[in-house]
N, C-alpha and C positions, 0 to 999 in steps of 0.2 A: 543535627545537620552535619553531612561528612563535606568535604571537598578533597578537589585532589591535589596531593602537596608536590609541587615539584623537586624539591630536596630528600623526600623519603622514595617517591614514586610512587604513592600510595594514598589510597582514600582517609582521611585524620578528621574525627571528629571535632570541631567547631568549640571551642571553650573560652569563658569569658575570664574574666578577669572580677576583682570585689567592683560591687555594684553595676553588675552586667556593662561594663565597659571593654570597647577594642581598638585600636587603633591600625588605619590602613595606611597605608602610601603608595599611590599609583607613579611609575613615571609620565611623566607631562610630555609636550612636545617642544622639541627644539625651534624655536619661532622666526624661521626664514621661511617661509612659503603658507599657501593656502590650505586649509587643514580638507586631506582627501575622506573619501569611502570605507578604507582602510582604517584612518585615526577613528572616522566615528564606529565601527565596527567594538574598537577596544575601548570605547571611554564610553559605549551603550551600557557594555556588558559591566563594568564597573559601576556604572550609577545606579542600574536596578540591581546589584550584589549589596551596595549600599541603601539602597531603599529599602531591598529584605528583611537588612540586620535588623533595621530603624521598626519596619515593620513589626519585627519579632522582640523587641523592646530591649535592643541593644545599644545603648549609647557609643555610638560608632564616634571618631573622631576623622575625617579622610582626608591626607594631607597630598595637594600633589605637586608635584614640582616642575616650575618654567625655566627650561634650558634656555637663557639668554645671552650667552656666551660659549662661543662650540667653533668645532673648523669651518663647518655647515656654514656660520653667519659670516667666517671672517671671507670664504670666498664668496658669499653673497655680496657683501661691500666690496671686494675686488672687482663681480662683477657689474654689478650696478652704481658704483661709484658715492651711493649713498653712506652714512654714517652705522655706527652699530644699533643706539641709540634709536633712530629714522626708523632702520629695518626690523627693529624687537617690539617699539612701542607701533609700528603699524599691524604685524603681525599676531601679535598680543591682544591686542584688541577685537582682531578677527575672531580670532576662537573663540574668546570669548563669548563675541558674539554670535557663532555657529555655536556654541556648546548648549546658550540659551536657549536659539530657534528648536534644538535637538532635542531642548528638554532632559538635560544633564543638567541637575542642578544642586546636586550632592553636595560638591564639595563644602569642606567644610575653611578650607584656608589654599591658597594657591602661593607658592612661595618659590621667588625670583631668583636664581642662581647668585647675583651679583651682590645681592642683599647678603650674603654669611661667607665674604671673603675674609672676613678677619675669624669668621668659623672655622673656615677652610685652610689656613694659616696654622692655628692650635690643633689642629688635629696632624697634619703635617709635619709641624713639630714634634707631638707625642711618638709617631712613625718612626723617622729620625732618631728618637731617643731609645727608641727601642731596637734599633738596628735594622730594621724592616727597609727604611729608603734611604737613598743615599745621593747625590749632586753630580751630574756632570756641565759641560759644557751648556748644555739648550733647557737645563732644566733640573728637576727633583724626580726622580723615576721611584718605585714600589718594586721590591725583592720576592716577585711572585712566587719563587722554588723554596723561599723560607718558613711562608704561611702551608703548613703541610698541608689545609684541607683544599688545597686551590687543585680546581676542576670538579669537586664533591656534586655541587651543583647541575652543572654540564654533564657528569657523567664522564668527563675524557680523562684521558693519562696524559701529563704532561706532555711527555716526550712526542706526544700525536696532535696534542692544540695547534690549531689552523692562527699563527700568529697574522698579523697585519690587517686585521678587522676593526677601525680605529684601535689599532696601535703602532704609533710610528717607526718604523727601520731607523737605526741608528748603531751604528759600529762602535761608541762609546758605552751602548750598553753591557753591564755583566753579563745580560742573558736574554737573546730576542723574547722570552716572555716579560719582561718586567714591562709595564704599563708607567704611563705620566702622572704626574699628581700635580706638577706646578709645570707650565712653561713658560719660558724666558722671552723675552717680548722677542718680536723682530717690526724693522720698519713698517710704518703704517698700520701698527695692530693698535687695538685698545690694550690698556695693563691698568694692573695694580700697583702700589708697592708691597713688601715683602722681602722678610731676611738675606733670599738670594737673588735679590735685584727686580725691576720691573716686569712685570709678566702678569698670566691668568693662568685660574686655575685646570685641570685635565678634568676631562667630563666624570668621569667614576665618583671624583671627592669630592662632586659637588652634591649629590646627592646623598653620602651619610652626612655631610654637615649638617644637612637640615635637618635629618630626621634624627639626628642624636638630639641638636640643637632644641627639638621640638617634641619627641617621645623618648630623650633619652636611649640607651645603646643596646636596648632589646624590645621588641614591639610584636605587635601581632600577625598582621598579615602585611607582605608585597605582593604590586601587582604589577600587568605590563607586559607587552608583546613577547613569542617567543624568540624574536630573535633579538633579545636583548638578556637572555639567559647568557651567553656567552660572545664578548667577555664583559659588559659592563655590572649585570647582577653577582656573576663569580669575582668580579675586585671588589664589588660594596660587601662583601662578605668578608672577605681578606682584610680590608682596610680598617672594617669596625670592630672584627673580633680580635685582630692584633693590638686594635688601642684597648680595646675595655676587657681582653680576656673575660669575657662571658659569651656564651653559645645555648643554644643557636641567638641567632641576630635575630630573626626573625622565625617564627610559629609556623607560618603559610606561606607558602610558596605558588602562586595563584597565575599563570601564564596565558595567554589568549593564542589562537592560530591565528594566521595571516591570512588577509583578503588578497583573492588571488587575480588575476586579469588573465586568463587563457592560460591557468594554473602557473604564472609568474607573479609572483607576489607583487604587487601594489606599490612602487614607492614612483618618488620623486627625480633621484637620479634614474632611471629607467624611462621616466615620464610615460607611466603609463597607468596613469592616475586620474579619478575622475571627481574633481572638488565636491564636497557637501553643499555648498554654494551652487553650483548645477545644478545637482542632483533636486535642491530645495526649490527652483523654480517650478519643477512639474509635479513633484512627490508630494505630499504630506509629509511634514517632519515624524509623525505615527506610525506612517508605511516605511520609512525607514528604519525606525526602531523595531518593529515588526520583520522585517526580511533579516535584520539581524539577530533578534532574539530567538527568530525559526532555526537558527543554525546552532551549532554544538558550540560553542564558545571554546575549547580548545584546538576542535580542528581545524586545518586550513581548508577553504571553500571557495569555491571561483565566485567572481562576480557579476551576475547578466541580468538583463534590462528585465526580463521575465517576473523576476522573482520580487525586483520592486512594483513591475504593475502586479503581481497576485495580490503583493502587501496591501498596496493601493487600495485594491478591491475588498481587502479583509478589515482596515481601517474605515471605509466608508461604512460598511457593516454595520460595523461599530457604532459610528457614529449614528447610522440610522434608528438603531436601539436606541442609542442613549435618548434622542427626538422624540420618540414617540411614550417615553416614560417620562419623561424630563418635568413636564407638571407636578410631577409627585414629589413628597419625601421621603428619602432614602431611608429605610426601617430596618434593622437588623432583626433576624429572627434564626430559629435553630434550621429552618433549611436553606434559609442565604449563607447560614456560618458554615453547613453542610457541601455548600457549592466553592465556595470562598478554600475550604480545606482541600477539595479535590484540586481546585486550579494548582492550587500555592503547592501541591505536595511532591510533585516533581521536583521543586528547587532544593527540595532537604537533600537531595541525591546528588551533590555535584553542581549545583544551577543548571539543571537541564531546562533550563527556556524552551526548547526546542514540543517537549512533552507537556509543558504548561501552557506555551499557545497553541495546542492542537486540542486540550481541555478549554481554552478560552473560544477556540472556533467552533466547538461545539455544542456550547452554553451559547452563544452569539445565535447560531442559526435554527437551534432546540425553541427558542425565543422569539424568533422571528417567524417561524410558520405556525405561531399560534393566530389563529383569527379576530379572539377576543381576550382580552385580559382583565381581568379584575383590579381594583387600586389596590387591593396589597401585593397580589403579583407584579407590579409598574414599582411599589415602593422596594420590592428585595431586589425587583435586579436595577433599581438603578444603585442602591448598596453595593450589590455584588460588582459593579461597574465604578463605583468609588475607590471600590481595594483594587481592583484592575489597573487602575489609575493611578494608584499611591506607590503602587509598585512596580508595574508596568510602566506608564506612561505613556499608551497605547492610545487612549481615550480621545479622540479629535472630537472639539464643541466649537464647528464653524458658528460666525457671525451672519445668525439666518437672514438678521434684516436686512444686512448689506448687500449679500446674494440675493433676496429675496426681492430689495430696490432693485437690483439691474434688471431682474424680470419685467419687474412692472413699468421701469423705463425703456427698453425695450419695444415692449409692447406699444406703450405710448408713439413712439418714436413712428411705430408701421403704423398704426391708426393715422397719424400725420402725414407721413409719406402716401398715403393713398386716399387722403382728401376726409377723411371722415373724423371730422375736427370735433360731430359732437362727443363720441367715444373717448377723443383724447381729453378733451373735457371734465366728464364727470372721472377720468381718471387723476387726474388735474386737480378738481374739487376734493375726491374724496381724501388724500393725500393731504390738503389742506387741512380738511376739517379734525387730522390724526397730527399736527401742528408739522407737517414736512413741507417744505416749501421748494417747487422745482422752477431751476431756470430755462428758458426756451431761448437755442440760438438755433444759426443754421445748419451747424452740424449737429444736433439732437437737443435732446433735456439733459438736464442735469440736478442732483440733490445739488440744491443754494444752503438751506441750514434747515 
């Protein structure tokens, strides 16, 4: 399996470690707001990356990290007057529970920024001791011009870095490149304590504390939108290989495109962003992972209504296969494994999802305009629809009976309405005698228990 490494530029073969072990670390999301279109775009394309490995009998470990403290929250509490605390564990909680409805379910540990302040600390120190950071007035700043390989990543020259992209102006610095590592509290902020006074830490050191803290100061793969190549991936570079002098930090270099809105990327301060939460009232959580897994995972892609109803349409599909097999059990044989290898074998190239579901839409509808099928044909593909599944996430298994109650309540209800009580009746009875019991008011029936 190759991917493409964004530190070489280049396609790198996929290698484990003793006992087919890897370890990933995705960045997480900064949790003031509602997680958009955009977030589930990059944490799809990571949980079926992480499904792969698992698939391919990689003892993956995926570690991702909750920005619980950041500029983002402290002017969220300025502007809503809430606490940090109020605004993290509300926020927190959402994703979470969009990540579930999404069917992300990877990860392996989710770890809190606030949790490894006294990580964030010893590592800051180490800095320091090594000449790399140094104290002014508002804070502990990082001597970016000192770590020679800074921009490696990015690709830029110094002298050409676009400074002021979370990183703050300040005239006491050596060098508008150096980046924060600790700030010094100001009124009405949350803080820590810490050898140079009350404060938090800068967003960059929060993320190697944990993952040194957690995989130690070399690991396998990062992951994470592209516009967090520069500057927060090129200082977690800076900052890990200055403390442990080992390189690279990281193996894979693993970057997502950006979901675009009228080819303007997706975010919040823009507000032109369309929450997961929206989207989940009218979509299938399937057809969303579907419009995203159609797209190239590193390009950037606009995002229109369209393409979640074709999902839509390609989900139900799906689902309609899986119904009409679903009595069977799922039988592995050497042409399900034959089918199974053509889907999956786009992913060895890059995770090209994009070529593995237009091999799943083909197998889907090859399936469906058979007229009759045999029970061992019903047992491979609903096999071949289990690894779909495992890997994908694709799979939608509505709750027939409940949809299938509204039907027959429904019905009941017009038989009512137009006087013909025997009909409602024996729909009534037969209902009963299947042990469902409906209530009758005057606004309809209803399931009672």
């Amino acid at each position: 399996m190759e991917v493409k490494d964004t530190l070489s530029a280049s396609l790198k073969k996929m290698e484990t470690r003793e006992g087919k072990r890897m370890n990933m670390f995705v960045c997480g999301p900064t949790i003031q707001d509602k997680p958009h279109m955009g977030h589930a775009r990059t944490y799809i394309f990571y949980d079926v990356l992480a499904r792969y490995l698992r698939y391919k009998g990689i003892r993956l470990f995926y570690l991702m990290n909750i920005t619980d403290i950041e500029d983002h929250i402290i002017t969220k509490m300025q502007e809503t007057g809430k606490s940090w605390e109020e605004i993290t564990s509300t926020y927190s909680a959402e994703f979470f529970d969009i990540m579930e409805r999404l069917k992300n379910k990877s990860v392996s540990y989710s770890a809190f920024a606030t949790d490894y302040t006294e990580e964030i600390i010893v590592q800051i120190k180490k800095l320091m001791k090594k000449g790399y950071a140094y104290e002014i007035s508002d804070g502990v700043y990082y001597r970016a011009r000192k770590f020679k390989d800074y921009g490696r990543l990015s690709k830029q020259d110094l002298d050409q870095l676009i400074t002021g992209a979370r990183v703050e102006v300040n005239e006491e610095k050596e060098d508008p490149l150096d980046f924060v590592l600790w700030k010094k509290k100001k009124e009405g902020e949350p803080s820590w304590p810490s050898p140079w006074g009350e404060g938090r830490p800068g967003w960059h050191i929060e993320d190697t504390a944990i993952t040194e803290s957690t995989f130690g100061p070399v690991y396998d793969i990062h992951g994470g939108a592209k516009d967090l190549i520069f500057p927060h991936h090129e200082s977690e570079i800076a900052q890990m290989e200055a403390i442990s002098s080992k390189r690279p930090m990281v193996k894979y270099w693993i970057h997502t495109g950006h979901l675009n809105v009228d080819d303007i990327k997706m975010s919040k301060s823009l507000k032109n962003f369309v929450t997961v939460e929206d989207a989940l009232k009218s979509f299938w959580p399937e057809a969303i992972r579907i419009m995203m897994l159609s797209m190239r995972y590193s390009a950037a892609v606009n995002f229109d209504e369209k393409s979640v109803i074709d999902a839509q349409t390609t989900a139900e599909k799906i689902s309609i296969l899986l119904h009409r097999v679903n009595a069977q059990e799922e039988r592995k044989s050497d042409k399900a494994d034959e089918i199974v290898e053509r889907i999956f074998s786009p992913l060895e190239n890059d995770m090209n999802t994009p070529e593995t579901m237009k091999e799943i839409v083909g197998f889907v509808k090859d399936s469906l305009s058979k007229r009759t099928m045999t029970d061992e044909e019903k047992c491979e593909i609903k096999y071949v629809l289990s690894k779909i599944e495992q890997v994908m996430g694709i799979v939608h298994f509505p709750s027939l009976p409940e949809k299938s109650m509204d039907i027959v309540l429904n019905l009941r209800n017009d038989f009512r309405e137009k006087g013909d009580y025997d009909s409602a009746d024996r729909i009534r009875d037969s209902l009963k005698s299947q042990g469902i019991m409906i209530e009758d008011t005057e606004e309809g029936s209803y399931v009672w228990w």
